[in-house]
C-alpha positions in Angstrom: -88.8 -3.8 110.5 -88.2 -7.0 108.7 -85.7 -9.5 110.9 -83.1 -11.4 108.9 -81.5 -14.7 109.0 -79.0 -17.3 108.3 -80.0 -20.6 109.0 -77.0 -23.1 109.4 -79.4 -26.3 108.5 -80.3 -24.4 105.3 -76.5 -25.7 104.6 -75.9 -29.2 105.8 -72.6 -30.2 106.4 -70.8 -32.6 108.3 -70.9 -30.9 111.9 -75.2 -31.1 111.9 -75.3 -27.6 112.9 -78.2 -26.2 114.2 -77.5 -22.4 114.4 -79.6 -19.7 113.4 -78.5 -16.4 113.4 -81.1 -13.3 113.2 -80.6 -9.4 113.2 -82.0 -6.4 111.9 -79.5 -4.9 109.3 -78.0 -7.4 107.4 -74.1 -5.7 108.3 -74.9 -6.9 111.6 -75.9 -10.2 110.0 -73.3 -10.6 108.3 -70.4 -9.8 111.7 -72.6 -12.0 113.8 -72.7 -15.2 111.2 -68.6 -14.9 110.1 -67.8 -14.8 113.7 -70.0 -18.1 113.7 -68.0 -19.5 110.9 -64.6 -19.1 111.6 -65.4 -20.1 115.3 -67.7 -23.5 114.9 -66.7 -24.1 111.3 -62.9 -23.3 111.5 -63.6 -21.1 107.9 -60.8 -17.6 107.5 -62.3 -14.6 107.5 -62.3 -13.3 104.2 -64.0 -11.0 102.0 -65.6 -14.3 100.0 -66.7 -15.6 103.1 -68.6 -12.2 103.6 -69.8 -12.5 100.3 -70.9 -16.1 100.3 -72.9 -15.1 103.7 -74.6 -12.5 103.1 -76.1 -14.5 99.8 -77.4 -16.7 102.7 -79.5 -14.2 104.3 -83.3 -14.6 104.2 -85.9 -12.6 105.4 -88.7 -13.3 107.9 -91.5 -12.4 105.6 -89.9 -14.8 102.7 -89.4 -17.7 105.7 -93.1 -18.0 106.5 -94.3 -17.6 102.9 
């Protein structure tokens, strides 16, 4: 199974951030990287958010090619 990610320095802003966030399915994903930025970002929870989000996920495979 392929592992997926969000990488927060994919996405500079002005905080630096560092995070990455990886799981298997990207619904996990997704819950573990909106819970990320509404907590550290100070984002709202939305269905956009969730949208914009998962458009940030990248796969292993894709990372090291």
């Amino acid at each position: 199974m392929t592992r997926l990610f969000v990488d927060c320095r994919d996405y500079p802003s002005e905080m630096n951030c560092t995070v990455a966030i990886s799981a298997d399915t990207q619904d996990e994903l997704v819950e573990a990287a909106v819970q990320h930025a509404v907590t550290v970002h100070g984002h709202q929870d939305s269905p956009e958010l969730r949208q914009e989000l998962a458009k940030m996920i990248k796969s292993e495979e894709a990372a090291l090619s």
